[in-house]
Steps between C-alpha positions, in 0.01 A plus 500: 500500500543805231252766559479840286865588507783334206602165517807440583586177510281160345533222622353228321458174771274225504618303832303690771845399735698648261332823467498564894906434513527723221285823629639388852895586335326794375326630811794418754774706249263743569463538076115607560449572094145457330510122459259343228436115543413310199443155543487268183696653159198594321394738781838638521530593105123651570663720752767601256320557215204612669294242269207257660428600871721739474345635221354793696814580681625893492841499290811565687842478543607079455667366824877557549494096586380221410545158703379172300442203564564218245262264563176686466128388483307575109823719382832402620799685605700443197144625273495807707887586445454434185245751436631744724828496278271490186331876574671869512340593781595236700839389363722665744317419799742318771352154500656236774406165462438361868449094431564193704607370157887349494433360101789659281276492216241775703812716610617489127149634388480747713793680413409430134190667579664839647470420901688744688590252769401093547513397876405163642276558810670396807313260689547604875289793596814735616678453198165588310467813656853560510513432099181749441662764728778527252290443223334838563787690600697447238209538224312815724778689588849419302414401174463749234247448273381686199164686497220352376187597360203434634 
């Protein structure tokens, strides 16, 4: 979905449905930013870190967003956080954990791990969209975040 331009926003999904509700929020708040899809945790850490097939990549700026999922395939969610957190360049990056997840003990983690935000997926498409609307707004166009390199 990203082509030349920044990255905005990553979203890091592995449920195809959940992907299309999310881009869907995106797309109908009209929030048209450079959107980078990565779909298991080790291909989203390549992305950041511009590492394995990413290796290649030109360097630029990091996205101003990061949605995760928890349960990833190979690395997941709570790995990736944990790495993100773990590096300069990436510490201050917004990172929203977007889970179907309810356990305490994952919610806990996350915030142990330095997530930004920890929201439980709602399960009826509107709501979905709804909840990614705000997601962006908020995190796009409100929040204040501190430059990063990149």
């Amino acid at each position: 979905m990203s082509d030349s331009s920044p990255v905005e926003i990553l979203i890091v999904e592995d449920n195809p449905y959940d992907l299309e509700m999310t881009l869907r929020g995106f797309t109908s708040a009209r929030m048209l930013n450079h959107i980078h899809v990565a779909r298991d945790g080790e291909e989203a850490l390549d992305f950041l870190f511009r590492r394995g097939s990413q290796a290649t990549r030109p360097a630029g700026p990091l996205p101003r967003l990061i949605l995760l999922d928890l349960k990833l395939p190979k690395v997941d969610g709570l790995e990736v956080l944990a790495a993100i957190r773990g590096h300069d360049s990436t510490r201050t990056v917004p990172v929203v954990m977007m889970t179907s997840s309810q356990e305490q003990s994952d919610l806990v983690r996350s915030y142990e791990l330095g997530v930004n935000s920890y929201i439980v997926k709602p399960v009826q498409f509107e709501g979905f969209v709804r909840a990614v609307q705000e997601i962006g707004m908020y995190w796009m166009l409100l929040n204040q975040p501190p430059a990063v390199a990149g």
